[in-house]
N, C-alpha and C positions, 0 to 999 in steps of 0.2 A: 279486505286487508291481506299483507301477505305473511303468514304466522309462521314462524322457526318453533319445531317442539320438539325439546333433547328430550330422549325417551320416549318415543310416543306409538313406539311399540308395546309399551308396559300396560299392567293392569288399568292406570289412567288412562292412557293416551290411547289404549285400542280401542275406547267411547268415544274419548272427545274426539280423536281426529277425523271419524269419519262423521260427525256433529257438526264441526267447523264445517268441514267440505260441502256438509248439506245447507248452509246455512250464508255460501258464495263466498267465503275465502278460500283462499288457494293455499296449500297448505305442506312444508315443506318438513317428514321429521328425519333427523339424524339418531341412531339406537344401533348397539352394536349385538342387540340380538341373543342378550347373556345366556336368552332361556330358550334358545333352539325354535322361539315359539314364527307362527306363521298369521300371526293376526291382523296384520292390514291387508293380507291380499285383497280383500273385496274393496279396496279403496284403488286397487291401481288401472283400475279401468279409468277413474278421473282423469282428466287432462288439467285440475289444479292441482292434483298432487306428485309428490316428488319427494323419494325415499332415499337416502343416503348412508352406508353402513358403516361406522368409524365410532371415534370414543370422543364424547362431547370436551375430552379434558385436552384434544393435539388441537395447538390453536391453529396448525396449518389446512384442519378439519374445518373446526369449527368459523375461523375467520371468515372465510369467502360465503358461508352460508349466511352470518350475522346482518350483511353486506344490504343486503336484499331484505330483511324484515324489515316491519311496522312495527309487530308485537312478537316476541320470545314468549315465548313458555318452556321456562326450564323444571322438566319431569324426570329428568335423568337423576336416580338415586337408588342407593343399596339403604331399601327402607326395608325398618323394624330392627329394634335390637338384637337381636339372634344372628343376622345376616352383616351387621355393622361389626359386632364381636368376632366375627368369624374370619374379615379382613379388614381389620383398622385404619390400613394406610388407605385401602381404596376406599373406606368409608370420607375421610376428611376429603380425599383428593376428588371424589363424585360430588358427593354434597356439597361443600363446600367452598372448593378449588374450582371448580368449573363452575360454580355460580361467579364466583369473584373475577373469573376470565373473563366470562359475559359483561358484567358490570363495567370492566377495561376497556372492552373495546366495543360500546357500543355509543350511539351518539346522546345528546341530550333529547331529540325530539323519540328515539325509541324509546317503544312501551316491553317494559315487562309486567309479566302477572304471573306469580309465582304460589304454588303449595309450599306449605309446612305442616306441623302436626301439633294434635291439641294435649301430644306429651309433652311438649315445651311448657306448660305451667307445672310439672310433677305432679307431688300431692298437690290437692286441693283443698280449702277449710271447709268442714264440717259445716252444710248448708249454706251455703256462699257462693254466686255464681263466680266463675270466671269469665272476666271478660276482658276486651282490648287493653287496657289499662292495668290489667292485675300482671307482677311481677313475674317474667318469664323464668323457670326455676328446673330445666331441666336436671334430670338425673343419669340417662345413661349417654352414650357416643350416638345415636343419633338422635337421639333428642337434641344435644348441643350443636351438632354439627347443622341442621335444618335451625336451627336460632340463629345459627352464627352466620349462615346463607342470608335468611331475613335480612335480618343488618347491613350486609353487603347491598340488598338489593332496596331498600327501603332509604339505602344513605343518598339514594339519587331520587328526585322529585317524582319523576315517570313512574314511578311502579307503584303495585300493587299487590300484597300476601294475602293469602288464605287459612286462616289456621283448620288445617281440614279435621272433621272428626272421625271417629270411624267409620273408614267406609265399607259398605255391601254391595252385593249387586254381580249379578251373573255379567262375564265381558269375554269377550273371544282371546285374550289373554288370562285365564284366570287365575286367582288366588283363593286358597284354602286355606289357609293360616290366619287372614282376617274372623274377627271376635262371630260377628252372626253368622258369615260365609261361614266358619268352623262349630256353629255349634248344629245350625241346620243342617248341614252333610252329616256329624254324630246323628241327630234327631232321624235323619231320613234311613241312615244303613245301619246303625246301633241302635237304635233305639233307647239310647241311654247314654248320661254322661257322670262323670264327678268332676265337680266345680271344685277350684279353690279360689278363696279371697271371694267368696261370692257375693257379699256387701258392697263390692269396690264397683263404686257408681261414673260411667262414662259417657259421652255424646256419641252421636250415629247419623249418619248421611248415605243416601243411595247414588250410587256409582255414576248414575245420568243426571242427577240434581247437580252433580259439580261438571261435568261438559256444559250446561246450562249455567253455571254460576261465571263458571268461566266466560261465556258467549254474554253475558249479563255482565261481566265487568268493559270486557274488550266495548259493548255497546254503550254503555256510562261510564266510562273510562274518565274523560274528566272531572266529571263532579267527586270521583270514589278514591283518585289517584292519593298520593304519598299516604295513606293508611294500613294495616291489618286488619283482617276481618274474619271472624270466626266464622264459619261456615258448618251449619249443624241443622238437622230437626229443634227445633225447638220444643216439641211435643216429646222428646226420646231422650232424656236424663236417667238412663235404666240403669241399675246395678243388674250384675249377671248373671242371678238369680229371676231377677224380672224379667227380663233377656228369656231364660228358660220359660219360666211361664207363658209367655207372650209366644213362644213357637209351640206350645203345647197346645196352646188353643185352634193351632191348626193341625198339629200331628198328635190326637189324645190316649197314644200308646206310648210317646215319649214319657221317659221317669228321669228324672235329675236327682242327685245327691253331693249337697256338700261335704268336704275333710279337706284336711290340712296336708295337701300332696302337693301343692306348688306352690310360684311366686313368681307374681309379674316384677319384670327388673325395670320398666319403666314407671312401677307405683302408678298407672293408671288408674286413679281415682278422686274424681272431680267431677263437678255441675258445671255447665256450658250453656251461658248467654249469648245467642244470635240476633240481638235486637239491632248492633248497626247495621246486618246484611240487612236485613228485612227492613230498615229506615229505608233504605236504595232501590226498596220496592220489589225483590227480589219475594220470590216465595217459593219452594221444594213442593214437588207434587210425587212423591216418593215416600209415603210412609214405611212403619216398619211393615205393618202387614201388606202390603202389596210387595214388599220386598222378598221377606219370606215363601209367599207363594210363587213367584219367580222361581228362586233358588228351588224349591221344590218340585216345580219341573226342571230345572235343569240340569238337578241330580240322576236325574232318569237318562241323561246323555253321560255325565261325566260319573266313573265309576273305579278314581284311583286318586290316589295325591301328589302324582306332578306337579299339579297346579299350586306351589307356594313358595315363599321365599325363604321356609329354612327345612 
């Protein structure tokens, strides 16, 4: 296949693209590089890939590249609420704006396969999975603006959404602001954290499980097409306090303590049903604790907080 990825310099796209590559697509991404970062060098030895540096939203960029796909994967986004608050217009106009451009001009027979996030249900009820079917109910500006991408991209038969959960996972773009990436870097240099909301129970997916989910759609693309699909461990419904415990058992000098010192603005707190990915035969081989022990070497390279999005 020939695959367009906006973004695919980012946290996502510096696994999956060199995933795709390995896996015989040839692989084209456009990223305008927000974060200085140098993460697909190891991919341009390829002779399938082909890197272009522009803003996925000038359609005189994005057009001639559209031209030439099979499959879009649009990953170009100012993700997490902290980073969307902090520039509103470019939140709708990434998010949103440039998914809806793609949508315009792209043909019937192209595939898109798109993220979103598992903040799009808000809260969640007390013991109640969410799943495909339960009422999309975000709260802050990116949660709405990735709902409102969905819609865009879901209103055409061809595609495909991912409601992704949180993700982990060491990537040669990284992020440290992410929930276990941020508690494991605390665990490994502080040895200590204070949780707030530490009850507020949320899903978890490792960073190579979705390069994979994604290479798992692109391959069952017909049977999977015009749906959403929540993408998670299905074993990892943790509130943040189990979250702690569960890195403790690999770091046993770590101590956690809960108070009332913050507040997630996305009410991240909800259970996550992945049973239609896994009907599609799909299965994560990424738990958390192989995760963690990852990240725990790879805090022994990385030894600052550049690496996040706010």
């Amino acid at each position: 296949m020939k695959i367009l990825i906006t973004g695919g310099a980012g946290y996502l796209g510096s696994i999956m693209t060199p995933h795709l590559l390995g896996q015989g697509h040839k692989v084209t991404v456009l990223d305008n590089f927000l974060f200085r970062q140098n993460s697909l060098a190891d991919c341009c030895y390829s002779e399938d890939f082909d890197i272009i540096r522009g803003d996925c939203r000038d359609p005189e960029t994005l057009k001639p590249l559209l031209k030439d796909a099979d499959v879009i994967i649009p990953l170009a986004a100012l993700v997490g609420a902290p980073l969307c608050n902090d520039d509103k217009e470019a939140a709708e106009s990434v998010n949103h704006g440039a998914v809806k451009l793609i949508c315009e001009n792209v043909s019937t027979e192209q595939r898109i396969i798109m993220p979103i996030t598992n903040s799009g249900y808000g809260v969640g009820e007390q013991g109640k999975f969410c799943t495909e079917e339960t009422p999309l109910r975000p709260i802050t500006l990116y949660g709405r603006t990735k709902v409102a991408a969905e819609e865009e991209v879901l209103a055409r038969d061809n595609s495909i959404s991912f409601r992704l959960a949180t993700v982990f996972g060491m990537a040669p773009r990284m992020r440290l602001d992410l929930l276990v990436n941020d508690f494991v870097y605390r665990a490994v240099n502080d040895r200590a954290l204070l949780v707030f909301e530490g009850h507020f129970k949320r899903n978890y997916i490792h960073i190579r499980d979705i390069a994979r989910v994604f290479e798992h759609a692109i391959d069952n693309f017909d049977a999977m097409k015009g749906k959403p699909y929540n993408a998670g461990l299905e074993e990892a419904n943790l509130s943040k306090l189990e979250l702690c415990a569960k890195i403790q058992e690999h770091l046993p000098k770590f101590v956690y303590v809960e108070a009332a010192v913050g507040e997630d603005p996305d009410k991240r707190d909800y259970i996550v049903s992945n049973q239609r990915l896994l009907d599609t035969g799909f299965e994560t081989q990424w738990d958390l604790d192989r995760g963690i022990r990852e990240l725990i070497k790879g805090y022994c390279i990385i030894r600052n907080t550049i690496y996040s999005n706010v």
